[in-house]
Legacy VTK file of the C-alpha trace (Angstrom):
# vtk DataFile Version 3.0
C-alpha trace
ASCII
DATASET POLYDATA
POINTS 83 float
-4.893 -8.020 -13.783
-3.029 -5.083 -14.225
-3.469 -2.499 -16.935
-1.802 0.051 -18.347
-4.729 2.888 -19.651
-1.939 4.657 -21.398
-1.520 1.423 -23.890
-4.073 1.838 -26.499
-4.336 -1.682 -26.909
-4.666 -2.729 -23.134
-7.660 -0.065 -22.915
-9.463 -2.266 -25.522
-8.668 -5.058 -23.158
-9.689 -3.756 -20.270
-13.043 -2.178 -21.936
-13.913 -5.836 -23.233
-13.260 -7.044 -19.557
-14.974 -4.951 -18.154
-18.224 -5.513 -19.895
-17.702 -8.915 -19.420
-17.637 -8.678 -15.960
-20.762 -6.405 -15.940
-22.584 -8.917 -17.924
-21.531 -11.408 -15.063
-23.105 -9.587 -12.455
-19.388 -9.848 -10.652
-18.075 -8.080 -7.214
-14.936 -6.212 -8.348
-12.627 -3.846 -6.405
-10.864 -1.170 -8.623
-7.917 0.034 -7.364
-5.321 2.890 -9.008
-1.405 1.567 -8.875
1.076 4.568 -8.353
4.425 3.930 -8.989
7.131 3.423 -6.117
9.556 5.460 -5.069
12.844 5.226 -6.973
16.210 4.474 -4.726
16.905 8.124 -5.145
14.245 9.150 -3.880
13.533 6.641 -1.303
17.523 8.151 -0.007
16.747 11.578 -0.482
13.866 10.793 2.235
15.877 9.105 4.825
18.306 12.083 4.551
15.388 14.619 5.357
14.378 12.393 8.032
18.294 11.950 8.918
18.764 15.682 9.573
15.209 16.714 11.422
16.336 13.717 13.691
19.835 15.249 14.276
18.286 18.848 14.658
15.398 17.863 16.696
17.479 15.417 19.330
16.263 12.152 18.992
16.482 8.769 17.091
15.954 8.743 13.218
13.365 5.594 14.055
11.814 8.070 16.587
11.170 10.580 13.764
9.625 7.976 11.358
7.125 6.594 13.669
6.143 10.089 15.573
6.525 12.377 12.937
6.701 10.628 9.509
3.820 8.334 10.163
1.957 10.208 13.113
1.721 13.444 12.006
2.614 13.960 8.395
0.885 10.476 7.019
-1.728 10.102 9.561
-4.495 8.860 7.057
-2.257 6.474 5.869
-1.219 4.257 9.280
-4.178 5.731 10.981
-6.609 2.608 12.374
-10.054 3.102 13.408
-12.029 0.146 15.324
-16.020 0.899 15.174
-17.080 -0.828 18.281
LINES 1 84
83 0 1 2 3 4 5 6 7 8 9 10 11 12 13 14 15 16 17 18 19 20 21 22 23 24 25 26 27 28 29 30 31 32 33 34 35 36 37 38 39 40 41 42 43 44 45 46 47 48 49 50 51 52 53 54 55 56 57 58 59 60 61 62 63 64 65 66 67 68 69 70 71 72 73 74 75 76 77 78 79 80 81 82
């Protein structure tokens, strides 16, 4: 389920669940929700990446993958294998 903390009411909720679960000796996974990008935004993003492509001399799918995802969000799409 999905809560909203700022809701006074859905804290209650989410208090009373929580002890439930606790009393239930239960595996849970907590997890913090950001909010997406907006279309604006999302745009405004593709135009940054637009014009570092044009300036730099290469594709704009070039830029998201080598330098978008490589070397500015590298935590993010990084994979590590423990062997």
């Amino acid at each position: 389920m999905i809560y909203d903390l700022k809701n006074e009411y859905q804290v209650v909720e989410f208090k009373e669940y929580v002890s439930k679960l606790i009393e239930s000796k239960s595996i849970v996974e907590l997890k913090k929700k950001s909010p997406n990008r907006s279309l604006s935004q999302n745009a405004y993003l593709h135009l940054i990446l637009g014009y570092f492509a044009c300036e730099y001399g290469c594709s704009l799918d070039e830029v998201k993958i080598d330098f978008y995802k490589r070397v500015c969000n590298k935590v993010i799409f990084e994979r590590t294998m423990i062997n």
